[in-house]
N, C-alpha and C positions, 0 to 999 in steps of 0.2 A: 504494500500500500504506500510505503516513504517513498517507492519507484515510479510511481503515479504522480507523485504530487512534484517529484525533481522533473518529470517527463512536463507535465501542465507548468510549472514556472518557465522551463525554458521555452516554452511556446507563448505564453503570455509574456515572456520578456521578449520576444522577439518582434510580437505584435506592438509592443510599445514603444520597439526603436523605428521600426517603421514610421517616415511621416506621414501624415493623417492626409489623406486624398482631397485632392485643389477640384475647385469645381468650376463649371464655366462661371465669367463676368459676371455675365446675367442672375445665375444662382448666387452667386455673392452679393452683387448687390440689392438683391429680392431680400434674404438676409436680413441687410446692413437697413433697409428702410421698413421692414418689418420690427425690427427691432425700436427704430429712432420713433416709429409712427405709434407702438401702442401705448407709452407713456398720453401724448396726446389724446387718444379716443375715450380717455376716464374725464369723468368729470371735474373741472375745477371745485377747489373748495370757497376761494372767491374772487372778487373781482377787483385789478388792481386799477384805479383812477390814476393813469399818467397827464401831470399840465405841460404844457410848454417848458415850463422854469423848471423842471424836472423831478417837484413835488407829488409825492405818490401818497395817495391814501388807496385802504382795501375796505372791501364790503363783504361781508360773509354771502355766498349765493343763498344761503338758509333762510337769510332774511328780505330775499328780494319776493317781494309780494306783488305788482303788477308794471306790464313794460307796454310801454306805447309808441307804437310808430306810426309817424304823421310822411305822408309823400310830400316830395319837397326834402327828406332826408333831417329828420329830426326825432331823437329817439331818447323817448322818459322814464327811466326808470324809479322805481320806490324799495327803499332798503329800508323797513320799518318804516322811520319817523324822517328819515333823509329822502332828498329828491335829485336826483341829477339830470341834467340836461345837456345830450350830445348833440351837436350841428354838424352838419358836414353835408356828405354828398357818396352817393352809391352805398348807403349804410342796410342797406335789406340784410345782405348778408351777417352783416356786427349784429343786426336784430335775431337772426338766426339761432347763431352760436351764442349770444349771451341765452337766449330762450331755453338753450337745450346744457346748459352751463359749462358751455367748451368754451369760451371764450377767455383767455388768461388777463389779458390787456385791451383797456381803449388808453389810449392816446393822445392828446393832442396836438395834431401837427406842425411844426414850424414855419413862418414863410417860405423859409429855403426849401421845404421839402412838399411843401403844396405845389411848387415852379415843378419838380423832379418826377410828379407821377402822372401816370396816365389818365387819361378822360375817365377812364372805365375803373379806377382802381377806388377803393371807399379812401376818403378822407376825411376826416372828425377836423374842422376849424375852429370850435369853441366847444368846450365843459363845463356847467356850471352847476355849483354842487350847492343845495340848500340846504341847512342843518335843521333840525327838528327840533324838539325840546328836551328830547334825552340826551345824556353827558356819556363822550364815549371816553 
């Protein structure tokens, strides 16, 4: 039986100097973006308020009780007792993802980076955050 198990180590140690088989591009990077993309597909826990001046407040998704989107690309939402207010342009989609709480960031754009994007692409140009009467 000790001749069995000297006979299985050198076959298991032989299988472990072998390197481990490369696969096409493709299968690698199928992979590499399966990997990157399911972090992503979970829900956020909440939502981060980027301004301009680079001031970040977060909202917990828990407490986002109703979102409103107005055509014309303006989009309200209610975090309990707070209220925000996004502007922009091609925001359907930001109404999407915050709805289904994939949404990690909105943002406030810069000038510089409103000149840089496409017709088609969303752009938030104003946040405006209203505080309620609870103390966070």
């Amino acid at each position: 039986m000790a001749e069995s198990n000297l006979k299985r180590s050198a076959v298991l140690e032989k299988i472990l100097q072998h390197p481990a088989p490369r696969h096409e591009p493709e299968v690698e990077e199928a992979r590499e973006s399966q990997q990157t993309a399911r972090p992503h597909s979970r829900e956020a826990l909440m939502l981060d308020v980027i301004r301009a001046d680079g001031s970040i407040e977060s909202f917990p998704y828990a407490w986002l009780a109703r979102i409103k989107y107005q055509p014309g690309d303006t989009i309200t939402l209610r975090f309990g007792t707070n209220e925000i207010s996004i502007e922009g342009r091609n925001l359907s989609r930001t109404r999407e993802l915050i709805s289904e709480h994939r949404m990690r960031f909105v943002r406030e754009d810069t000038e510089m980076e409103h000149g840089l994007k496409s017709e088609e692409a969303p752009h938030i140009e104003r946040i405006e955050i209203k505080e309620g009467d609870e103390e966070l």
